[in-house]
N, C-alpha and C positions, 0 to 999 in steps of 0.2 A: 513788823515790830521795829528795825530797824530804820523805816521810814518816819514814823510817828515818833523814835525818841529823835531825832534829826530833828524832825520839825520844833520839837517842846524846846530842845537845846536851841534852835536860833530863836525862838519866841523868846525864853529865860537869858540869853544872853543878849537880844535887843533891849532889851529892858534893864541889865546890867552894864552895857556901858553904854548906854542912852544912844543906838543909832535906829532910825523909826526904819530906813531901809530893811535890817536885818530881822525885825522884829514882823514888819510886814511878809518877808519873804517866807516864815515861821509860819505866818497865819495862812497863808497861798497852798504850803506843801499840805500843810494839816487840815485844810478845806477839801483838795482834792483826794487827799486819802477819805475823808468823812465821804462825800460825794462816790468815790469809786467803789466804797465796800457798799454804799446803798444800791449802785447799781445793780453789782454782783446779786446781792440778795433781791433785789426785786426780778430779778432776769430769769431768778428762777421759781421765781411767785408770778411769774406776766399773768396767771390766769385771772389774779386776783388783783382786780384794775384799783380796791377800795385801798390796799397797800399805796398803790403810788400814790393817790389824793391825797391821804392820810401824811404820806410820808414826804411828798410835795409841800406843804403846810407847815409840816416840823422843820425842815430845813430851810424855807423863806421865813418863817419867824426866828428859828436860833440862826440865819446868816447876818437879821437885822440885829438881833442881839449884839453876836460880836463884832459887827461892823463899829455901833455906837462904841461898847466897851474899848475896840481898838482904837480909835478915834480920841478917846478919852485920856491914854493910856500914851499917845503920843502927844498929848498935848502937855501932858506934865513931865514927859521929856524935855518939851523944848522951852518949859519954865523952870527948870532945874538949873 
């Protein structure tokens, strides 16, 4: 828990005082926390190979999500 408000806190505070570094580094922690609790739960489903396909899928479509959104989101940073 303590991980994930860290991360939310430098994502909200990148974006509060416009630096893209801090905002990106937000988006890093809270990727890998997303990635690390999939792993946890799929590690202890390995029997069930249809989990990781499935759950392979959801994380390359919402990584491309947020990648565009972050991208986005720095760029009107640096027109501000």
């Amino acid at each position: 828990a303590v991980l994930v408000i860290f991360a939310l806190t430098n994502i909200f505070l990148g974006v509060e005082i416009k630096k893209p570094s801090v905002f990106t580094m937000g988006i890093i922690i809270f990727a890998l926390f997303i990635i690390t609790r999939y792993i946890d739960v799929g590690w202890r489903l390995k029997e069930k190979s249809l989990f990781f396909i499935v759950g392979g899928l959801v994380i390359l479509s919402l990584g491309t999500f947020l990648e565009k959104q972050r991208r986005k989101i720095i760029e009107r940073m640096k027109t501000q």
